[in-house]
C-alpha angles and dihedrals in degrees: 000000000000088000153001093213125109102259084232095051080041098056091056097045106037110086117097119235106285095238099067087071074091100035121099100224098004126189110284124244117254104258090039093051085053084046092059103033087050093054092039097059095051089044085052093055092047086049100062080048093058095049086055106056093044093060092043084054090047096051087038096056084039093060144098074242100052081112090080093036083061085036096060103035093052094046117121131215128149136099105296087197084065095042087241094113084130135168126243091255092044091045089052086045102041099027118025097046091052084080086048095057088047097052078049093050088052085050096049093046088052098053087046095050112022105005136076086291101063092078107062081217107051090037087056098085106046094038093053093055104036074056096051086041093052092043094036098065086036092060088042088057093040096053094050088054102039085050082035109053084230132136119287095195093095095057095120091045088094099050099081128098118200112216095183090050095040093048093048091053079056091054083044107058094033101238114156092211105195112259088252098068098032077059090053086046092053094043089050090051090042084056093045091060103048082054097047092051092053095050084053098051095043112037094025110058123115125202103334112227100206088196092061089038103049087050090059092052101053088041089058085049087059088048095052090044093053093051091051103045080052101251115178133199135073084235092066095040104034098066105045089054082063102048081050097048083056101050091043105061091040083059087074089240104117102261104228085078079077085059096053100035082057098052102044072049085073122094102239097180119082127246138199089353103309112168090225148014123252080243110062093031084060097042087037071067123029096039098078085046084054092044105032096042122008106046098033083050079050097053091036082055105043103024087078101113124153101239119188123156092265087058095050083051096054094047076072110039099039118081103223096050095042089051081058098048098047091039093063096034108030098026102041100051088042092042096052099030083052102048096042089051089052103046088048088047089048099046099038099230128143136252108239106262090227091067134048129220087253089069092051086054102047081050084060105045080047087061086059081084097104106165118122100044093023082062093049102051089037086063087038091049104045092027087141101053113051093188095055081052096057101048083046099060090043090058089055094050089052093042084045089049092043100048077047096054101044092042091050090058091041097056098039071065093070103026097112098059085036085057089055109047083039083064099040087056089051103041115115106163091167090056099223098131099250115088123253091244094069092045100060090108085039112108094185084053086054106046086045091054078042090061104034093064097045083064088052095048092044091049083050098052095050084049090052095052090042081059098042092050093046085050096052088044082051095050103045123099114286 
């Protein structure tokens, strides 16, 4: 998945140029750089998807016909003896993104063991702002609330950054970002799951039933034991992640941990040749199937907000809901543009002279896109008060709307130089599958362009006598 290259071709031609250890958004190694243009372009897809649903889910709940919306989200089927007996809402949030969250464990456990967050060097950029821009946008909703006499509960509503969204504002508007800072863009999103998912499991679980506990956990250990004893086949694997996802959610711990526990479970290094790891032939699979289905039938599911002009006002005036906007808009873009500034001041590195600080920025204000996850802890955090949700998840569609709009703007901007260093990325003139700019130190890259132009010259040169023979001709007496 990660490449299309020969694992022998890729060995000589992957390393990055020595001197981006000290770039800020450098310049990617070559089978990273596959890695992420591969997963970018499925989550783009899904993106578009989910755009799409939620907007489905918006006209839908704004309707003469917002009756059957309600009807079909809050319908119930599943097994009550289990205490499954779901509805269709609670099925696409519990259920569906759990395949979400374990696409985002493989992912994670990528990026640890074989990605840009297996060096602590290399990981220290992009951790320290995926952090700021996760605090950041906390202390900014805090502080409304707290000056506000509002609610404090959906402090952690802002935090989140949506890669499929962001990713489908980028196909939108049209913008070639470079690979480097659509990277930065994916590895933010990777950290901001893993923190996401530790804010869900710690500050959002309800009585904890240990039986039930204790049997997901023994069934994870099963699963652990079956991948490393080598165990093949999805019959084996898919129900027990089942058994697991049930018990599970009726431990009280929100179930798309299971999700997550599974996939960071997956060996994501390869071994004796193998082409590629468990891990990325499982997320090469799973992962439309995460961003084509389950998190487009989440948003179609949960988007569905009844929006008037009074409950665009109130998204301004009400704590809660201002503490989301700014959050999203205001916290995340000063969260990650300052911690990536900072980490850059305090380790001295340089910015790579191909980019400017107001594309880091524009980046930035892109990851204000919450969505998928702010959705999900908005319903976690106001559970009690459906109203409050409501006007929660309205806030986060108009945050989300907002961050789109001014870093689309942003980066148009931009769009020109993007276009350019996009090209040059891409360009590959000798046609041997790997792009001119990863074979500078390359002799071999160099002989065949050698060669390739002196059949152009020559071809020139034979052009340039057959048109000065056809002139003479031209010019001699009739």
């Amino acid at each position: 998945m990660c490449s299309v290259l020969p694992t022998d071709r890729r060995s000589t031609l992957v390393a990055a140029p020595a001197s981006s250890n000290r770039k800020v958004l450098g310049r990617l190694s070559l089978p990273e750089r596959n890695f992420v243009a591969n997963a970018l372009r499925t989550e783009t897809v899904g993106g578009v998807l989910l755009l799409v649903a939620a907007i489905t889910a918006l006209i839908w709940a704004n309707t003469p016909i917002k009756e059957s919306y309600e009807s079909v989200r809050d319908f119930h089927l599943g097994p009550g003896s289990l205490g499954l007996d779901l509805s269709l809402q609670h099925w696409a949030a519990d259920g569906l993104l759990a395949i979400f969250f374990f696409v985002a464990g493989i992912e994670l456990k990528r990026e640890l063991v074989a990605g840009d967050l297996r060096e602590p060097k290399a990981a220290a950029l992009p951790v320290i702002a995926a952090i700021c821009g996760m605090a950041v946008p906390a202390l900014v909703y805090t502080l409304v609330n707290v000056l506000g006499d509002g609610a404090t509960d959906g402090w952690a509503v802002p935090t989140a950054t949506d890669i499929a969204f962001a990713l489908a504002v980028l196909a939108v508007i049209g913008t070639s970002l470079p690979s480097a800072l659509r990277a930065f863009l994916l590895t933010l999103a990777v950290v901001d799951d893993l923190f996401a998912i530790m804010i869900i499991a710690i500050f959002f679980t309800n009585d904890l039933n240990f039986a039930a506990l204790g049997g997901a956990v023994l069934g994870l250990a099963v699963f652990w034991l079956l991948l490393r004893k080598g165990v093949r086949g999805w019959y084996v694997y898919v129900p027990l992640a089942l058994v697991v996802w049930g018990l599970m959610y009726n431990s009280g711990v929100h179930a798309t941990i299971a999700g997550v526990a599974m996939g960071l479970m997956l060996r994501c290094h390869k071994q004796g040749g193998e082409e590629h790891s468990p891990g990325e032939h499982i997320e090469h699979l799973v992962r439309p199937l995460s961003a084509g289905l389950a998190v487009p039938l989440f948003a179609l599911f949960s988007a569905g907000v009844a929006v008037s002009g009074g409950a665009l006002g109130d998204v301004f005036t009400k704590p809660e809901t201002l503490g989301v906007v700014l959050g999203l808009v205001l916290g995340k873009a000063v969260g990650i543009f300052g911690g990536t500034w900072l980490a850059a001041r305090f380790t001295k590195a340089e910015l790579n002279e191909d980019l400017a600080w107001p594309d880091v920025f524009a980046v930035a204000s892109l990851a204000g896109i919450g969505f998928t996850v702010s959705l999900l802890i908005g319903e976690l955090a106001f559970s009690e008060d459906p109203l409050l949700t409501d006007e929660i998840k309205a806030a986060v569609l108009v945050g989300s709307l907002i961050a789109a709009v001014l870093s689309g703007v942003l980066l148009k901007v931009r769009d020109r130089k993007y276009r350019k260093l996009w090209e040059d990325e891409e360009r590959d003139e000798d046609l041997d599958g790997i792009p001119d700019i990863y074979e500078q130190d390359n002799p071999d890259y160099h002989l065949r362009m050698a060669e390739i132009f002196e059949k152009k010259a020559a071809e020139h040169r034979r052009l340039a006598r057959l048109s000065a023979g056809s002139s003479d001709g031209r010019d001699g007496p009739a």
